[in-house]
Structure formats: C-alpha cells, structure tokens
C-alpha angles and dihedrals in degrees: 000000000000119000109243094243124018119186104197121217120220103280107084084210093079098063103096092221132053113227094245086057083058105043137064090221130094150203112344097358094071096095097178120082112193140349114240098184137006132191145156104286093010148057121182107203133190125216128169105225102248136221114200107110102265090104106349126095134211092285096056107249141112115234111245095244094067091077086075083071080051101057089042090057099034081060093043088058090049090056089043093054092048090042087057094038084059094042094250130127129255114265134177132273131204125225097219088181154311141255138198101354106184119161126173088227141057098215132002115245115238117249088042118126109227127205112210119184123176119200120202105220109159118026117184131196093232087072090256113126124177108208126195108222137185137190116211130185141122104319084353135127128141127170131190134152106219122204111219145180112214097177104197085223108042098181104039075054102057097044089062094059090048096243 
C-alpha cells in the first residue's frame, strides 16, 4: 500500500513508481519525467523540455501552450498515484477546460527543466475537480487552473456516452 504523502528525496530512484506506471498515456507522449512530491491534494513533477519534434520547432522551443499537456499530465499522474495507492487501475481523465492560462514566455526553450505542481483545490461528487497549477524554471512561470473529469470507472464512462 502507498503511503498517503511522500515527499521524494533527490535521487528519482526513490519514487516507488516510474511516471509511465501514473499516467494513460505512452512512449513519447509521456512529457514528465519524474515526481518529486505527492500528497494528498497535490503532486510536484520534473520534465526536461524535449526536443525531439513531437512539439519543438526548428528553433528549438516548445510552444507555451503546451504546459497546459503538462498540467494535464502532471494531474493524470496524481490520480494515477492515488489510484495505486487505493489498488485500482489507472484509468483515463478528461481535460473539460482551462482558466486563466498565463505563462512569462512564448515558447520554452528545449534543454530547460521544468517544475510542474497541481494543486487540487474543488472536488465534486459528481467526479469533476478543478486543480491550480504552475510551471516553474529559469526565467519561467506559468499558472493555470484546469477544470477535469477523473470518472472512477473511464471506460463505464465512455460507453455511456456511446463512444
């Protein structure tokens, strides 16, 4: 069993779960590279801005907007830590929406290690949660509060919508 809150030391090693195991996501898609700290309402995640074509340009940058993926999948690891901690499987979410995206840059240079935190701050019965997330690196700082739906059951969800 997980404990509730685990603060991780340096080494990535001592995070019990690698962030592929978190998140629905696979292969290149998966942008984060590590957790740093989980806790109850909250996870802190690392990624080093990549360049290999999936979202740079010529010029070697990410555009900024692409730090809304990293919330997103800063939050889907969150939910895939808890889910673990509870015995569960991983199961999708769904980003419903965004507010308040502000972010210093235009774009993130590639090579820059990026700090993502998520902060659950609303979490309704009806599976809806509204996180406050930031982006943090040299010269860096982005802020958003992202709207999602984390069903405790993805696909029961889906085939009610006929999809």
């Amino acid at each position: 069993m997980c404990p509730c809150s685990l603060d991780i030391p340096d080494s990535p090693a001592a995070f019990p779960y690698p962030i592929e195991t978190l998140v629905p996501q696979s292969g290149r898609m998966v942008l984060l590279d590590r957790v740093l700290e989980v806790g109850d309402d909250h996870i802190v995640a690392e990624l080093k801005v990549r360049d290999d074509g999936l979202f740079s340009s010529a010029d070697q940058h990410v555009p900024a907007w692409v730090g809304l993926e990293y919330m997103a999948q800063a939050i889907a690891a969150y939910s895939g830590y808890h889910r673990k901690c509870r015995g569960e499987a991983i199961g999708l979410g769904f980003l419903l929406g965004t507010r308040y995206f502000e972010c210093s840059v235009g774009s993130f240079p590639c090579g820059a290690t990026l700090t993502v935190r998520a902060e659950k701050i609303i979490e309704a019965a009806n599976d809806m949660s509204v996180f406050d997330c930031t982006i943090a690196g040299k010269h860096i700082q982005a802020s958003s509060k992202l709207n999602v739906l984390l069903p405790q059951d993805s696909q029961k969800f889906l085939a009610g919508k006929g999809i």
